[in-house]
N, C-alpha and C positions, 0 to 999 in steps of 0.2 A: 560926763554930762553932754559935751559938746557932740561926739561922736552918736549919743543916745539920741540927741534933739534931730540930728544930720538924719537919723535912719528914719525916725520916725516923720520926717518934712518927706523925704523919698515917696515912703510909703503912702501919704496924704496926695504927692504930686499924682503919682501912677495912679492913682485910682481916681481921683477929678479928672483927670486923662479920662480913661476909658468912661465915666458916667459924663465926660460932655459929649465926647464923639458920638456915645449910643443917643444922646437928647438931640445933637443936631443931626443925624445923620438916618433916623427909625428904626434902630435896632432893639431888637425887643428881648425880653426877659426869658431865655433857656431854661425848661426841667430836665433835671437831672435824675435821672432814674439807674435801679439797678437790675431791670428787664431783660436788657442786654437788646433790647430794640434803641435803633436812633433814627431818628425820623425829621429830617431838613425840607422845609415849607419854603419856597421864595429863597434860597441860599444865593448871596451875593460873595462875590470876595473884597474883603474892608476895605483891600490898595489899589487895585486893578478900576473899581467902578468911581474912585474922584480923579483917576487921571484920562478915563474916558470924555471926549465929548460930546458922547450921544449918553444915550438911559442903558444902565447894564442890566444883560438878561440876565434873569434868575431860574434858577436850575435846582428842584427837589432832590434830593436823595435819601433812601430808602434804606435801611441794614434791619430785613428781621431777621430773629434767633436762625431761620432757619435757610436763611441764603445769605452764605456768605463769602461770597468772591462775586465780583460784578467786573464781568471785563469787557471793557468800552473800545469800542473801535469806531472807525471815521476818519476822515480827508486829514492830512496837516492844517493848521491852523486853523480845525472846526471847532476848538473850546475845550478838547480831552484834558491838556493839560492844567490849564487855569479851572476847571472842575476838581479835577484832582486835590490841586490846592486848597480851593475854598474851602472845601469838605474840611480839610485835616486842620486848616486855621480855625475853623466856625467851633470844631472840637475842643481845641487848644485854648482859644477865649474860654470858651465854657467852663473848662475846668479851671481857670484860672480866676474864676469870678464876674467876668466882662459879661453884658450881654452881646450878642450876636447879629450879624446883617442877615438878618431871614426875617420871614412872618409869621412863622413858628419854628420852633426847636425841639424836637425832646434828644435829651442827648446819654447816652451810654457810658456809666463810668466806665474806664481805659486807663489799663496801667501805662502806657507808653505810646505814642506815635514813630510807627517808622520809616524811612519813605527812602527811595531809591529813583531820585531823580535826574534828569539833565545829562552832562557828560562831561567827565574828567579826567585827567590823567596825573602823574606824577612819576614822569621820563626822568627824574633826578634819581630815581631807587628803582630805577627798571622796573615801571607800573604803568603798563599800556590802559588805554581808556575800556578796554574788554577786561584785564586783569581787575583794575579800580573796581566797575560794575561788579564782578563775580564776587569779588571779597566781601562786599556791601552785600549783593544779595544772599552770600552765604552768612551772614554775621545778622542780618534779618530773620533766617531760617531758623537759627540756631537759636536766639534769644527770645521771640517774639512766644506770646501766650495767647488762649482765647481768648484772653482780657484787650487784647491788642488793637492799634488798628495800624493797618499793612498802605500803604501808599507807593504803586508802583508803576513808573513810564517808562514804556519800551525796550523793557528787559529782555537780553538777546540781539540785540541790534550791531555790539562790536566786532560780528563775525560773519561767517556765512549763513545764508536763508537757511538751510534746512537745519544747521547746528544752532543758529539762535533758535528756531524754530521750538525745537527738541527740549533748549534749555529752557526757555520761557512755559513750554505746559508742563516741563520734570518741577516748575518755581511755583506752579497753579498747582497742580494735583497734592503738592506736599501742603503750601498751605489750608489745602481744603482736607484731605485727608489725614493729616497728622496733627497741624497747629488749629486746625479749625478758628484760626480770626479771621474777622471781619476784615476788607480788601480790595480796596479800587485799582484795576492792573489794566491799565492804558497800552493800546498796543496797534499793531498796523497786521500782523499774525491775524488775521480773518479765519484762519482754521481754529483757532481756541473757542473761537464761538460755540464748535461744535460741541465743546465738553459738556455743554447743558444738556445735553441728550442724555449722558451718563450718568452725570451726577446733578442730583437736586440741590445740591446747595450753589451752584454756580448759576449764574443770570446774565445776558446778554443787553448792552446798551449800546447806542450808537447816536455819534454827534450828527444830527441831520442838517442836510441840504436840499436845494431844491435849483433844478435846473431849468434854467430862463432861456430865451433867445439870446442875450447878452453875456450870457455864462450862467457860471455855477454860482449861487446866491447861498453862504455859511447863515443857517439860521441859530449856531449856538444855542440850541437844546437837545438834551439829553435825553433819548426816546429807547422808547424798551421794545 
């Protein structure tokens, strides 16, 4: 009984959690559809905008049936990665019952989130930070469905330009042509762009800026 009362206090805690956050904070109530469109209105990320001290910009994101790999490029620290993010949290609330930091949601059921971020190594087992990344991205390859959504930054980066190069659009072409999921693939590779020419399912974003007398001014949105 004791252990039944424990789960069920748990399960009461977590979910006053997420319904006070969404009341003080204006997150609003996700559709769930099985479209296979997901459509982010005002997308915030939950952690990133209360440790800000300005107002966090909000950045839509788009997934129809029939584009899907969107590969975003742009300056270092123009917002590619923290876009990334939000997206595949905003998803993850959703499926979990939370409402979400946007102004609208409709969101795509998704059997799995996978995401291939940042950089790691694990020199204890002779696993260089190029090895770590390949395994991940082949173990993404292998397992992912069109039910899926793919989260991917800067894949190709542990080696040389033209071999990262090579690998990162052999990691676009497969998931567009074989896995056909959905796929945010963050990159610094300005030639992948080009793949829109070829194939209609791939779409081009880019984190803009705007150049001042004073420099270069990151406007953290996401422009197509």
């Amino acid at each position: 009984p004791l252990r039944k009362m424990a789960h069920a206090i748990a399960h009461l805690d977590a979910l006053n959690g997420l319904s006070q956050t969404a009341y003080e904070l204006g997150y609003v109530r996700p559709v769930i559809t099985s479209s296979g469109t997901t459509s982010i209105v005002g997308g915030r990320h939950p952690v990133i905008e209360q440790r800000l001290p300005s107002r966090f910009i909000a950045n839509d994101a788009l997934f129809a049936p029939n584009e899907l790999v969107h590969i975003i490029t742009g300056p270092n620290m123009g917002g590619k990665s923290t876009y990334l993010r939000q997206t595949a949290l905003i998803v993850i609330l959703a499926h979990m019952g939370s409402f979400v930091p946007a102004t609208h949601a409709e969101i795509a059921l998704r059997d799995r989130v996978f995401t291939r971020i940042g950089s790691g190594d694990n020199l204890a087992e002779g696993k260089s930070t190029f090895l770590v990344e390949m395994e991940e991205a082949a173990a993404i390859c292998m397992q992912a469905t069109d039910k899926s959504l793919i989260i991917l930054d800067e894949v190709g980066r542990g080696t040389s330009t033209h071999d990262g190069l090579a690998i990162a659009q052999a990691v676009v072409e497969y998931i567009h042509d074989s896995i056909k999921a959905h796929c945010l693939f963050a990159t610094h590779y300005h030639e992948l762009a080009l793949l829109q020419e070829t194939r209609t399912g791939i779409v081009s974003y880019y984190a803009a800026s705007r150049k001042h007398d004073a420099g270069i001014v990151f406007l953290y949105t996401m422009t197509r």
